[in-house]
C-alpha positions in Angstrom: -71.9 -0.6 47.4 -72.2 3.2 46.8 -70.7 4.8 44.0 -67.3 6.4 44.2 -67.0 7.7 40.5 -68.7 10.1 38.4 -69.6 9.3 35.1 -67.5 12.2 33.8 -64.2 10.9 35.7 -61.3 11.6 33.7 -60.1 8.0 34.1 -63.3 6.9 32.6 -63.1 9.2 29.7 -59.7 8.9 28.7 -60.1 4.8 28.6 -63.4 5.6 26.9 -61.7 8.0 24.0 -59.2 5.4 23.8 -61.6 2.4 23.3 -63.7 4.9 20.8 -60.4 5.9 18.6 -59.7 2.1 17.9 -63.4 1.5 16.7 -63.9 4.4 14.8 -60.0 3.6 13.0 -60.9 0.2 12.2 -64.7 1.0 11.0 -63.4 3.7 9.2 -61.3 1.4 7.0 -63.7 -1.1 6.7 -66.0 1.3 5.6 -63.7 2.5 3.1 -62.6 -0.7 1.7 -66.0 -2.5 1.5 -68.9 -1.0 -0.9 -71.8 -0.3 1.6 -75.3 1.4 1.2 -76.6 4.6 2.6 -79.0 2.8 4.6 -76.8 0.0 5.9 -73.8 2.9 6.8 -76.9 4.6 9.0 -77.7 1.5 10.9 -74.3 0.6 11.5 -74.1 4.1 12.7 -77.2 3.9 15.1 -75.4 0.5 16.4 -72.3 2.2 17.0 -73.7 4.9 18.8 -75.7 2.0 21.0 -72.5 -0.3 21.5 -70.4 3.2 22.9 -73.5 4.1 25.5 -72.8 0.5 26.5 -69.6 0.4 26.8 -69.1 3.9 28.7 -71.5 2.6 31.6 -69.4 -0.6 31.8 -66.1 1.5 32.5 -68.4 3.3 34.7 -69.5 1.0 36.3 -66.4 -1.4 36.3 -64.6 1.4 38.4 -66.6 2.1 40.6 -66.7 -1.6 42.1 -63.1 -2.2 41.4 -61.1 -3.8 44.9 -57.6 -3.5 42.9 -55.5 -1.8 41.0 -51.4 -2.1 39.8 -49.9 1.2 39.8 -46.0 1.3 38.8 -43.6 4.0 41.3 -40.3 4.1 41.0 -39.9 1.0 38.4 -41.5 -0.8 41.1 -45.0 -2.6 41.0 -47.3 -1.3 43.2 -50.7 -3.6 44.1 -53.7 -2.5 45.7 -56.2 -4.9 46.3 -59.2 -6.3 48.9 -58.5 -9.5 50.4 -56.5 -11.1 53.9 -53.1 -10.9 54.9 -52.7 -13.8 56.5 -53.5 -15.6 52.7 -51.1 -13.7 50.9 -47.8 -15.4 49.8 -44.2 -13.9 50.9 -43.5 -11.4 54.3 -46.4 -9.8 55.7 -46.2 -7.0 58.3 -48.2 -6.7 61.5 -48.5 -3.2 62.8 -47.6 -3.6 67.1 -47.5 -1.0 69.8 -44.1 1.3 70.2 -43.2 -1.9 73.1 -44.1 -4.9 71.3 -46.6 -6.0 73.4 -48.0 -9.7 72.6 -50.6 -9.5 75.4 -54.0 -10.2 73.6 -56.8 -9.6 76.2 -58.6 -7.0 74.3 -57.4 -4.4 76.6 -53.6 -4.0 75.3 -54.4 -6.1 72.1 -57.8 -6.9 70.6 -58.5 -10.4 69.6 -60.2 -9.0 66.1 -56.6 -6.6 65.3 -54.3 -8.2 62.8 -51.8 -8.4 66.0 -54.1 -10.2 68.0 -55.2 -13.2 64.8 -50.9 -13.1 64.3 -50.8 -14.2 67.9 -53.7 -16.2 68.4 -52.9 -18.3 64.9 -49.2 -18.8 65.8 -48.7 -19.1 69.3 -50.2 -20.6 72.4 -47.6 -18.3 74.2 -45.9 -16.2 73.4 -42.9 -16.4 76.5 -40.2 -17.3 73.4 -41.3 -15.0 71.2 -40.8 -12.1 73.9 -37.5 -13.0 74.5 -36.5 -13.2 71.1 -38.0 -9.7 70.8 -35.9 -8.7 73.8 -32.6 -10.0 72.7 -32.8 -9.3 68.8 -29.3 -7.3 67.9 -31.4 -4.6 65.8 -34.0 -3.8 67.6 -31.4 -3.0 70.6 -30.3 -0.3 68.7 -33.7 1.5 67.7 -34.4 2.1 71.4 -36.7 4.9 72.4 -37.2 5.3 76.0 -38.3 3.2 78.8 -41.4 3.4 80.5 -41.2 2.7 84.2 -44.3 3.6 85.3 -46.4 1.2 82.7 -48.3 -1.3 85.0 -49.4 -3.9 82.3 -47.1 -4.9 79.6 -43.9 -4.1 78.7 -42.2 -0.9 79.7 -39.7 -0.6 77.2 -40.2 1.7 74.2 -38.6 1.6 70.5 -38.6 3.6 67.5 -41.7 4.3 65.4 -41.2 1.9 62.2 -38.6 -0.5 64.0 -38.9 -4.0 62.6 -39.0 -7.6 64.1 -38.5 -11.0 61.7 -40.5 -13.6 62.7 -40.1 -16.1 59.3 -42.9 -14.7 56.9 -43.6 -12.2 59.2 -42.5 -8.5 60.1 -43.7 -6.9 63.2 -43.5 -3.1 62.8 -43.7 -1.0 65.7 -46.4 1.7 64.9 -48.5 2.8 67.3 -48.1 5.0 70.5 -49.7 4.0 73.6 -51.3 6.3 76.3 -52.0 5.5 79.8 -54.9 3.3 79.5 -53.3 1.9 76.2 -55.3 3.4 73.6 -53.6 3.1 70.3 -53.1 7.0 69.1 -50.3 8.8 67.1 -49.9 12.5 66.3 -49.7 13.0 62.0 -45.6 14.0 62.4 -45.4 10.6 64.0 -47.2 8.7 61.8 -45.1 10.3 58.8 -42.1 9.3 60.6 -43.2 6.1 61.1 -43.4 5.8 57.2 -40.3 6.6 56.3 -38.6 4.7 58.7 -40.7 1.4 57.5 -39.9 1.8 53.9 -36.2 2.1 55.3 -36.5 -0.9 57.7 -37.7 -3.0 54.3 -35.2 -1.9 52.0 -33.1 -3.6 54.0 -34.8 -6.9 55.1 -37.1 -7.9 52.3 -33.8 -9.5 50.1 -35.9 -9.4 47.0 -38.9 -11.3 48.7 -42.5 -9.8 48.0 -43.8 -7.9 50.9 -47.8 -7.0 52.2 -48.5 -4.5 54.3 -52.1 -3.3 55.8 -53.4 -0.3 55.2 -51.8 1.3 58.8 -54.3 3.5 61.3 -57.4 2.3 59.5 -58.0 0.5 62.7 -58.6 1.8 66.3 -55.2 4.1 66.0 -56.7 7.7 67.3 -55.0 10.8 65.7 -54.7 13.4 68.0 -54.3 16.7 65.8 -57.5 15.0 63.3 -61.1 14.8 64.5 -61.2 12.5 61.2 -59.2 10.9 59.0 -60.4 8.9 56.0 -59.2 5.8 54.7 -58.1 7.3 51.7 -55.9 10.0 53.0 -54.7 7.3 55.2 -53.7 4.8 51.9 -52.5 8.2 49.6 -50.0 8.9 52.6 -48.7 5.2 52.7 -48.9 5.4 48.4 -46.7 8.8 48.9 -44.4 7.6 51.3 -43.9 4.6 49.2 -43.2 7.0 46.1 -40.8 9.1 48.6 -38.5 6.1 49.7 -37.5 5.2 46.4 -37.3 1.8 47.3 -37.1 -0.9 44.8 -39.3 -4.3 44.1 -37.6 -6.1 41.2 -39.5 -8.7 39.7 -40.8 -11.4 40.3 -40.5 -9.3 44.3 -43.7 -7.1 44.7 -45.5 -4.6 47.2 -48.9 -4.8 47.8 -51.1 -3.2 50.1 -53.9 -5.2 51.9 -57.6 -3.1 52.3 -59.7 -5.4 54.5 -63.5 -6.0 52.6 -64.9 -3.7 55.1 -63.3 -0.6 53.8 -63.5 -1.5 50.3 -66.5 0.9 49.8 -64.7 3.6 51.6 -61.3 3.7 48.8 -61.7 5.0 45.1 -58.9 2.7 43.6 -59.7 4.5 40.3 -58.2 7.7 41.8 -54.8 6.3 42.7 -54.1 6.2 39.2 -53.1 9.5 39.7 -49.9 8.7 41.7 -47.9 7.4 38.6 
């Protein structure tokens, strides 16, 4: 695992200065109220010195291998951690394409994608599911367009963020399609498709906990970016979240999934910052 943190990170030093003020106060008064030699004060002194070294390359080190952190926006509770969806407890979202496609063939939708295990783990088709998709009273009114010309899959279109129930789960329409339906967006959309999520669970999650993938850290091309990073990509959905002004009363939570394979690429340390 490479290291994301310098050792002069301000995280790091200010839990560091901390740690160090509570030592120094309590050896300070121990000092004071117990009759101590010269040369016992100095070695205690040599072992302090030792025991902070320590100590400062175990923050140090602790961060930079760190897979969560709990920041707190908006009174809410914020969790951002490694680990699987599809083991976490209360509604978790699937990101779909703008038509809700529930083809997995590795063409419209991979086999590996979080769409494709929701599929493949839930249905052997998925004929009911379409037409519950089809007939659902408010998706009919977040309608975008309709796409006659589409030859595999479905043709009609709905707005960027738009939300399906299916029990613990929330289909979220994010993703535009092209012609040979590649995954892509444009950055306006994808902001857009923020804000309209956090609106479409403030009102569905009924005080429920919710989990949500880190969205476009997949095969989702961004046509204005030659590159993205996953960071940028988990500090937009962090902002977004911040923006919304939603609220998760407890024992309700958010928390954002980051599969293992990206946990070298996000400096949880940093997102500190966004309280």
């Amino acid at each position: 695992m490479k290291l994301k943190i310098a050792p002069w990170n301000k995280f790091i030093l200010k839990k560091f200065f901390w740690f160090l003020t509570v030592v120094n106060t309590i050896l300070s008064i121990t000092l004071i109220a117990v009759d101590i030699d010269k040369k016992t004060k100095f070695r205690i002194g040599i072992f302090e010195v030792v025991v902070f070294i320590i100590v400062y390359f175990y923050f140090w080190i602790y961060e930079n291998f760190r897979d969560n952190i709990k920041i707190n926006i908006n009174n809410s509770q914020l969790q951002i951690k490694v680990g699987d969806i599809f083991s976490q407890e209360g509604l978790k979202v699937i990101g779909v394409n703008e038509y809700f496609d529930n083809i997995v063939d590795n063409a419209i939708i991979s086999k590996n994608s979080l769409h494709g295990r929701y599929i493949m783990n839930n249905y052997e088709n998925t004929v009911n599911l379409d037409k519950e998709i089809e007939m659902d009273s408010h998706l009919m009114e977040l309608k975008s367009g309709y796409n006659n010309e589409r030859k595999i899959g479905k043709k009609q279109k709905y707005k960027l963020g738009s939300i399906f129930v299916d029990g613990e789960y929330l289909l979220t329409s994010f993703a535009k399609f092209d012609d040979k339906n590649r995954a892509y967006l444009y950055m306006n959309d994808y902001i857009n498709f923020l804000l309209n999520f956090w609106n479409e669970i403030d009102i569905i999650y009924s005080g429920r906990s919710v989990t949500i993938p880190l969205f476009g850290s997949g095969i989702t091309r961004f046509k204005e970016y030659d590159h993205i990073t996953d960071q940028e990509l988990l500090e937009l959905l962090i902002w977004s979240f911040k923006l919304s002004r939603i609220k998760f009363k407890y024992p309700a939570s958010a928390t954002i999934i980051i599969h293992k394979d990206k946990a070298d690429k996000i400096n949880f340390t940093k997102l500190k910052g966004w309280e």
